[in-house]
C-alpha positions in Angstrom: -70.5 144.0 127.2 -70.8 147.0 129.0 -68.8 149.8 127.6 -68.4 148.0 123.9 -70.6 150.3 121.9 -73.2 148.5 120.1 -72.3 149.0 116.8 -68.8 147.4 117.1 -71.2 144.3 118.7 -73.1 144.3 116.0 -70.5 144.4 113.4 -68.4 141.9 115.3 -71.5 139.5 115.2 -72.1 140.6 111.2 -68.3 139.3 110.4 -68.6 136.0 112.3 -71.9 135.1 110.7 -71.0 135.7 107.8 -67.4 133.9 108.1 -69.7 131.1 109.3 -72.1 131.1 106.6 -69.5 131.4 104.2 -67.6 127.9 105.4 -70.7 126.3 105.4 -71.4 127.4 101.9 -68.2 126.2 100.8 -68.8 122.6 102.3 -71.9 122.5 100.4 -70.2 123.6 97.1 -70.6 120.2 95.7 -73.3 117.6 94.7 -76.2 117.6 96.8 -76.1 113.6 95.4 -72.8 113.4 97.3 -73.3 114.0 100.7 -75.6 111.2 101.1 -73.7 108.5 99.4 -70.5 106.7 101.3 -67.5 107.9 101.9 -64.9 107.5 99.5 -62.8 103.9 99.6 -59.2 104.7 100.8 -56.8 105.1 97.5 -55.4 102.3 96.8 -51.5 102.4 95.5 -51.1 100.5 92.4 -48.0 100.4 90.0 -49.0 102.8 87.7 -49.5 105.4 90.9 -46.2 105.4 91.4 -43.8 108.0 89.8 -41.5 106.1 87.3 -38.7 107.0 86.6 -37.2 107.6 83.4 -35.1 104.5 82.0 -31.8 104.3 82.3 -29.9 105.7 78.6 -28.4 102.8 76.2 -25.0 101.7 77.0 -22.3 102.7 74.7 -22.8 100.2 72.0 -20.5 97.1 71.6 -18.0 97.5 68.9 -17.3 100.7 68.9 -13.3 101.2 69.7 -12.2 102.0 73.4 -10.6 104.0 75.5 -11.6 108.0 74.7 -14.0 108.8 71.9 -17.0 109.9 70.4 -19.7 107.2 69.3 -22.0 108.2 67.1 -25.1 105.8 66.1 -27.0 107.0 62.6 -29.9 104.2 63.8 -30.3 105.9 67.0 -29.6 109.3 66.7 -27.8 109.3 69.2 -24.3 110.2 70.4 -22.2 108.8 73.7 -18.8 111.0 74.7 -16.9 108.8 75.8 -14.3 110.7 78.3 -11.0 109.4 79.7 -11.9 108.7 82.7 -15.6 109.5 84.6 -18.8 109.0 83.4 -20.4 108.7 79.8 -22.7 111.3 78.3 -25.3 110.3 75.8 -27.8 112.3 73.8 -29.9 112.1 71.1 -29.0 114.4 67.9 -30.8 115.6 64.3 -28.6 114.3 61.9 -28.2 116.4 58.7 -29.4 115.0 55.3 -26.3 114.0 53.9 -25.6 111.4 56.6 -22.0 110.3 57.8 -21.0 107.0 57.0 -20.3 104.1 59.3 -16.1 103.7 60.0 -13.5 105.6 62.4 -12.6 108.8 61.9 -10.5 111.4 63.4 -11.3 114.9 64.4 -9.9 116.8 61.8 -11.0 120.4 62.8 -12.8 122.9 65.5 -14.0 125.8 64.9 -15.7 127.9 67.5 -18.3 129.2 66.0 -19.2 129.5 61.8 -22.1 129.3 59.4 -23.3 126.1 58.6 -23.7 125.5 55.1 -27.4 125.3 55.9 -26.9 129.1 57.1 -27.5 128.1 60.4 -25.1 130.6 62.5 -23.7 127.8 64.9 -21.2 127.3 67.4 -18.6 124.3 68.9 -18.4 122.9 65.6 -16.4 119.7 65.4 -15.5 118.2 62.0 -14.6 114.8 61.2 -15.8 113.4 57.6 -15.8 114.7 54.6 -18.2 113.2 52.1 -17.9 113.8 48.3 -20.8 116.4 48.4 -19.7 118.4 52.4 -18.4 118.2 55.5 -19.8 116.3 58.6 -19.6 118.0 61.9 -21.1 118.3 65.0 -23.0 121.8 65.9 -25.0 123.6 68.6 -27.1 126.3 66.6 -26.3 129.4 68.1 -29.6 129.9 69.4 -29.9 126.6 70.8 -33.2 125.9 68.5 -32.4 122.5 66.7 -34.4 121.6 63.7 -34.7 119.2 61.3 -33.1 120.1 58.5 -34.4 121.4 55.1 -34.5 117.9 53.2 -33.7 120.6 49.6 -30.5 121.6 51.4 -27.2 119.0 51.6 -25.9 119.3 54.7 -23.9 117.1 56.6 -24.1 118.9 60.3 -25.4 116.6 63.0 -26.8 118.9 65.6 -28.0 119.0 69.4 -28.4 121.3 72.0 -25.6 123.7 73.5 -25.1 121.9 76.4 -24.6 118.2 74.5 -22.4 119.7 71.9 -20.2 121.1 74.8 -19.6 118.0 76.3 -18.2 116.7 72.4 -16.2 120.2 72.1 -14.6 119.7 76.2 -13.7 116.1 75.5 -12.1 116.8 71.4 -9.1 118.1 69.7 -7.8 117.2 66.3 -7.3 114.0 66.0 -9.5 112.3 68.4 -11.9 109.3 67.7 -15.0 109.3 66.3 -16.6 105.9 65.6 -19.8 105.9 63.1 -21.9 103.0 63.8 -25.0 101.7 61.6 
């Protein structure tokens, strides 16, 4: 080590002793109980270790027409657009407190965006009962927060998120099905 001045040495030395120390330290972080009792058993795999996935959504329900439509289940809260052709869509939905009543109906309005007669500022508002006390629609609240509605309030909007109420606007226009099951 001839021409290494001894300081760097020394240093050098000072860092790898410590770096040493400091691994060992960090093995011996836990129970002093623990390194003298067996090693662990191998994990075994069991059912519940596996991820699950999330069930499949309900089917469209029997009964409710064919071909292209809306289904909307007041039981389940729950809506299925029912397209032409491709795949179903189904989500759940917060109905409002004057609920629609079981029957076909037919779109009879869109409108873009409004005021719900909760004074909800919403958007992709479909229309397609009218009760003897307001309209029934579905909405996205413009700010995509959907809420139970104030039980003092009569309203008949049925509301999800943007993205669900889309799917109903993209696959309406007046006059399409809407089937209202118990």
């Amino acid at each position: 080590m001839s021409g290494i001045p001894s300081t760097v040495v020394v240093s050098g030395l000072t860092v790898a002793a410590l770096a040493v120390v400091s691994a060992l330290a960090i093995q011996a972080n836990g129970s002093p109980a623990a390194a003298h009792l067996a090693p662990p058993a191998p994990h075994k795999a069991t059912a519940s270790a596996k991820p699950s996935a999330p069930p499949p959504p309900p089917p469209v329900p029997p009964h409710s027409d064919t071909g292209k439509r809306i289904v909307y289940s007041l039981s389940q809260q729950r809506v299925w657009v029912v397209p032409r052709t491709g795949p179903v869509s189904t989500f759940t939905v917060t109905p409002g407190t004057v609920p629609a009543q079981p029957g076909t109906y037919f779109v009879g309005d869109r409108k873009p965006v409004s005021t719900g007669s909760d004074g909800v500022k919403i958007e992709h508002v479909v229309f397609f009962e009218f009760t003897a006390e307001t309209w029934v629609a579905f909405s996205a609240p413009a700010d995509d927060k959907v809420v139970k509605p104030d039980s003092s309030l009569r309203t008949g909007a049925i509301r999800a998120h943007r993205a669900d109420i889309t799917k109903i606007w993209n696959n309406t226009v007046r006059g399409s099905t809407v089937v209202v099951l118990k």
